[in-house]
C-alpha positions in Angstrom: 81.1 115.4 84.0 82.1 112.0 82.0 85.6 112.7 82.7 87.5 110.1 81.2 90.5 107.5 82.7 92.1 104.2 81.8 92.3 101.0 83.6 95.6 100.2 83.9 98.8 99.5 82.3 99.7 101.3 78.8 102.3 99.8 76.4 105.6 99.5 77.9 108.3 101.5 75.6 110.8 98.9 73.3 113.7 100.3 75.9 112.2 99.9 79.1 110.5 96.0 78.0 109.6 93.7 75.1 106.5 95.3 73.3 103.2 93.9 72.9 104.6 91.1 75.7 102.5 90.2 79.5 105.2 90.2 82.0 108.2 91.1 79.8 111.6 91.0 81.6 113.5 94.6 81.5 115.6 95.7 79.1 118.0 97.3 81.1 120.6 95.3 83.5 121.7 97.7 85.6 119.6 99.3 88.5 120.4 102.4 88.4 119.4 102.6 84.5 116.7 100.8 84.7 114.9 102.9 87.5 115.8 105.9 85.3 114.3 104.6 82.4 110.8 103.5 84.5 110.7 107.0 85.2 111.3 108.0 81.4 108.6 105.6 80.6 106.3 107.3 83.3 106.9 110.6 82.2 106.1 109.3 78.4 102.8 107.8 79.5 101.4 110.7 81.2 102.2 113.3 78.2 100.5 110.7 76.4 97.7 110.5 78.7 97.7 114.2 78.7 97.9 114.8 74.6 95.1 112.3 74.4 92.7 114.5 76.1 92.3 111.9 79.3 91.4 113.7 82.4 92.4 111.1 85.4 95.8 110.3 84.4 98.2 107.2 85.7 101.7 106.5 85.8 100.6 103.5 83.1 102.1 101.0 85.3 105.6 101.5 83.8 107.7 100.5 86.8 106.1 97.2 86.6 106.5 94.0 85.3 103.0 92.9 86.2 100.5 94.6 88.2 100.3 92.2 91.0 103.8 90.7 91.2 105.2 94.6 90.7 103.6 95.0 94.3 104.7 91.7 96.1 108.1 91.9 95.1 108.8 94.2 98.0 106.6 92.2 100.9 108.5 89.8 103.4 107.3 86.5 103.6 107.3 85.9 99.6 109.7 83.8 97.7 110.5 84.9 94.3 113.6 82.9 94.2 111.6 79.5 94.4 108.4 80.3 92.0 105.8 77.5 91.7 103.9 77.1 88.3 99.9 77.6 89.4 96.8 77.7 87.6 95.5 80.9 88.2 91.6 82.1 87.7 90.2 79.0 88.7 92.8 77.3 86.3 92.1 79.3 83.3 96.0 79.3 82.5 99.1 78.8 83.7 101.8 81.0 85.4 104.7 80.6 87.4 104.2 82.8 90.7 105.6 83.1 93.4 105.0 82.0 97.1 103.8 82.7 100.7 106.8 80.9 102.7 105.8 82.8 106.2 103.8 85.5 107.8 103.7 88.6 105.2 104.8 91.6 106.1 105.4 95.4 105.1 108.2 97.0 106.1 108.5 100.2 104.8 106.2 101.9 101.6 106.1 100.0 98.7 105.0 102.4 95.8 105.0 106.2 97.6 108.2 107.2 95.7 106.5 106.0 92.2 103.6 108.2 93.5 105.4 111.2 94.3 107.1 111.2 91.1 103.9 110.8 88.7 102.8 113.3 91.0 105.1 115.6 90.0 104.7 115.3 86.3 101.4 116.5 85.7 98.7 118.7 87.1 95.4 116.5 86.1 94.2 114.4 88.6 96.6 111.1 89.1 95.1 107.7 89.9 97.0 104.7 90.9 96.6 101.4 90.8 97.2 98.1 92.9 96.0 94.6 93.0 93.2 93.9 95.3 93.1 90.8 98.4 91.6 88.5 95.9 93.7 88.9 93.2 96.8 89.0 95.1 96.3 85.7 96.7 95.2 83.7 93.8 98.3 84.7 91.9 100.5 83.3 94.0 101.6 79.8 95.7 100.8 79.9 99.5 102.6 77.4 101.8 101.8 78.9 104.7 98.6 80.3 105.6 96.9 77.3 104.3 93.5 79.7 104.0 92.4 82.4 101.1 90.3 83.6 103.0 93.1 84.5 105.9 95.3 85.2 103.2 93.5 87.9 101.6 92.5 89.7 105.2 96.5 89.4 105.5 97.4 91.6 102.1 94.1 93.1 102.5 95.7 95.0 105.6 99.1 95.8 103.9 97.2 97.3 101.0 95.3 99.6 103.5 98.7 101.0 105.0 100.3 101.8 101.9 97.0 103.4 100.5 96.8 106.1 103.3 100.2 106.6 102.6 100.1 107.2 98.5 96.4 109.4 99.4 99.3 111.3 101.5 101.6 111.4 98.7 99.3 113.2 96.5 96.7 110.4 94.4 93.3 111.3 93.5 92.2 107.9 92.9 93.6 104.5 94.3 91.9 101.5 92.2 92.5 98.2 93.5 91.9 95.3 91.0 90.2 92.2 91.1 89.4 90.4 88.0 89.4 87.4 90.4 86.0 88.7 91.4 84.7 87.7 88.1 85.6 84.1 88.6 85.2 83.2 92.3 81.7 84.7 92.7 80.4 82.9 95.5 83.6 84.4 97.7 83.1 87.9 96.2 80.0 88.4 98.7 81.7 87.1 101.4 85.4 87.3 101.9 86.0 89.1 98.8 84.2 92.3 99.5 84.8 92.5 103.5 89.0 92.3 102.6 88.4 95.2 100.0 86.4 97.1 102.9 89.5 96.1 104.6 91.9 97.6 102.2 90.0 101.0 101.5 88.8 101.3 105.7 90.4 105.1 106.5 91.7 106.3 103.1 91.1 109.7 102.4 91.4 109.6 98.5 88.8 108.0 96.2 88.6 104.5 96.0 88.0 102.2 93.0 87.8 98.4 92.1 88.2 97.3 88.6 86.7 94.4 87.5 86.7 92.7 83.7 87.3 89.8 81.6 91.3 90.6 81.5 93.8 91.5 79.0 93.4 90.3 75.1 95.1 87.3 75.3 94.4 83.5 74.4 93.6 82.2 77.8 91.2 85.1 78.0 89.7 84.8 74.8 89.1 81.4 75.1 87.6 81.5 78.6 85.0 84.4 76.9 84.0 82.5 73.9 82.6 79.5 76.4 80.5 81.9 78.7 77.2 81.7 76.2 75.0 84.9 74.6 75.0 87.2 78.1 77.8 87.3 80.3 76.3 87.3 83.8 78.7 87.6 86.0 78.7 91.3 87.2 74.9 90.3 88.2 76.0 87.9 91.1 78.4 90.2 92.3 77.2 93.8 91.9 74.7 93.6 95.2 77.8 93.2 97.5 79.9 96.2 95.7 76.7 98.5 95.8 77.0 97.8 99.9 80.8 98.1 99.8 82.5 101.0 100.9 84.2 101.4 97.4 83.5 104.9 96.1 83.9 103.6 92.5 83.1 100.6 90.3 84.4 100.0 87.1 83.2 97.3 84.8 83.7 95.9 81.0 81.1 96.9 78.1 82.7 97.6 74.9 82.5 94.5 72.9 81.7 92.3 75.6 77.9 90.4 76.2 78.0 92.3 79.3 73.7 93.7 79.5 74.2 97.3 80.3 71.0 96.1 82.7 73.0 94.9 85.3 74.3 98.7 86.3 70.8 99.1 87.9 72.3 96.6 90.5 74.3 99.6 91.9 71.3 101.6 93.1 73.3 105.1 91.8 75.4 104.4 94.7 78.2 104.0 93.1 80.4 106.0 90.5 80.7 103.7 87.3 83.6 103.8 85.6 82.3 102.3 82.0 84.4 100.4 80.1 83.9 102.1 76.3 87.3 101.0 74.8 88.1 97.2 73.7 91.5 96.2 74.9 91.5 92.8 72.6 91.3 94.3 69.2 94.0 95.9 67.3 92.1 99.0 65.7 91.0 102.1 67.9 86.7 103.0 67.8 85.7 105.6 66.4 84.4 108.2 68.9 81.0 107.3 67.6 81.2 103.8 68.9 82.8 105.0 72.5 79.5 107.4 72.4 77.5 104.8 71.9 78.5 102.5 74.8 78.2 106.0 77.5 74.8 106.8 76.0 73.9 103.0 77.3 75.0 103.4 80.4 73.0 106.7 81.1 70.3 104.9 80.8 70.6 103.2 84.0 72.7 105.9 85.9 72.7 109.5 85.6 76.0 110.9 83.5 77.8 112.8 86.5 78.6 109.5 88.0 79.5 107.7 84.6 83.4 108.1 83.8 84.7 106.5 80.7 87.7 104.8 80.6 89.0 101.6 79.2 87.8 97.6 79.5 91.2 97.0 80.9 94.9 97.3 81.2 96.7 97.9 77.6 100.5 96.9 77.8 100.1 94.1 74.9 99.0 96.3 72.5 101.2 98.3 69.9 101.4 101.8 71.5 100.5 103.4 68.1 97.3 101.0 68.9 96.8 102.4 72.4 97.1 105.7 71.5 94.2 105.9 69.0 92.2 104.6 71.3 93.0 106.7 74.0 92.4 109.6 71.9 88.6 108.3 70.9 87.7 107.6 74.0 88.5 111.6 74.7 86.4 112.0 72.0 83.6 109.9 72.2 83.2 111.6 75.7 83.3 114.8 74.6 80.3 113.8 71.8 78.2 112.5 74.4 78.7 116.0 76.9 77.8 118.4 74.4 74.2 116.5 73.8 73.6 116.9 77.4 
């Protein structure tokens, strides 16, 4: 019960990537070095994971750059050559992505070897994470398939052929993520959901989507401080996810306006994974203040579907940063299952 997780990425080593740095370039020239090194980092990040007391470990998203583009990098029909700069997230920032040039394709596994090697490293149960249809295709240039809609059914089918695949290879959990879904919420109940149902449709594993305000940055910031007292979001979308075939949901409450109301909008079908650890600020909680946010969230679902875990992804914080706050959300868990 309230076994504990993360979102996404962790802090990238200073020899694998710039610290502290979205979408840092590699250190490392060569290729054969450099894939050694991923799997340095990956190993680092578990026994990290692992020392901290987390219970559903990742591979931190180490062989990365970024956790869409990290994917897409090895799909035909996308040009990384010719990038086009795009506002992403309804134009919340600028970013120079790549783009669709023809029909997309998957020729062979994308991520099973990454699997099978964080597999390897520890005995805890190992989640994985992806990008999910929405996400995908607004973070890229499309000049072919002229439709999002389309577009996302396209990946959305991709992302369902590798995720039998790494269930095969050994993952507990595959999460797909979709902070897109907190900015195009008229599409989430339509196209949105029916490409994650896509995406997840035979997969023997567990099955997650991660949605949340993003990472600690400017853009993000800024975009926050405009969206009044009670951020509402999650309450236009959380109807069509408590239909969806997604096993789990996880959502952003630690220092956000998010009303711990709108979990009621699951109907307890759902497991929650409940976001009790602030990815923006630079000092770890105190396992009193991760208590606090789970004993919140009980009050609208019952604890053995709540798992804690973080707001999200954590790779431009200092990893002395990440750390502590991977070790009180541990904590703060544990507080919260000894009072019940």
């Amino acid at each position: 019960m309230l076994k504990t997780t993360i979102s996404g990425s962790l802090p990238k080593p200073f020899w694998l990537a710039e610290p502290e740095v979205l979408w840092a370039k590699w250190s490392i020239e060569d290729a054969a070095r450099l894939e050694e090194a991923k799997r340095d980092a990956v190993r680092l990040a578990i026994r990290d994971q692992e020392q901290a007391g987390i219970d559903i470990v990742s591979d931190g998203e180490q062989s990365r750059q970024h956790f869409v583009h990290g994917m897409l990098e090895k799909i035909e029909g996308i040009d990384f050559l010719n990038k086009q700069r795009i506002g992403i997230r309804n134009d919340r920032y600028k970013a120079d992505c790549p783009t669709v040039t023809s029909k997309i394709q998957r020729t062979g596994p994308i991520h099973q070897s990454e699997v099978a090697f964080a597999r390897r490293q520890t005995k805890r149960d190992l989640k994985f994470t992806m990008p999910g249809p929405m996400t995908i295709v607004d973070t890229l240039a499309d000049n072919h398939y002229g439709d999002r809609a389309q577009l996302a059914m396209a990946f959305a089918g991709i992302l369902n052929l590798e995720a039998k695949e790494l269930a095969k290879a050994g993952v507990n959990v595959i999460q797909f993520d979709e902070p897109a879904f907190n900015v195009y919420l008229d599409e989430v109940p339509t196209w949105g959901v029916e490409a994650l149902n896509l995406a997840v449709e035979g997969v023997t594993c567990k099955t997650a989507v991660h949605i949340c305000y993003g990472y600690g940055i400017k853009a993000n910031l800024e975009w926050k401080a405009g969206l009044g007292e009670i951020w509402d979001q999650y309450s236009k979308i959380l109807p069509a996810l408590a239909s969806s075939n997604i096993d789990q949901i996880s959502l952003e409450f630690a220092g956000s306006r998010v009303p711990f109301e709108v979990i009621e909008l699951l109907e307890d079908k759902k497991d929650l994974l409940v976001g009790a650890i602030d990815v923006t600020t630079l000092e770890a909680e105190t396992p009193d203040q991760v208590a606090d946010v789970i004993r919140k969230s009980m009050k609208y679902i019952s604890p053995e579907k709540i798992y804690p875990c973080t707001n999200c992804g954590m790779v431009p914080l200092p990893r002395e940063v990440s750390m502590g706050k991977l070790t009180s959300l541990v904590e703060g868990a544990k507080k919260v299952r000894s009072e019940i």
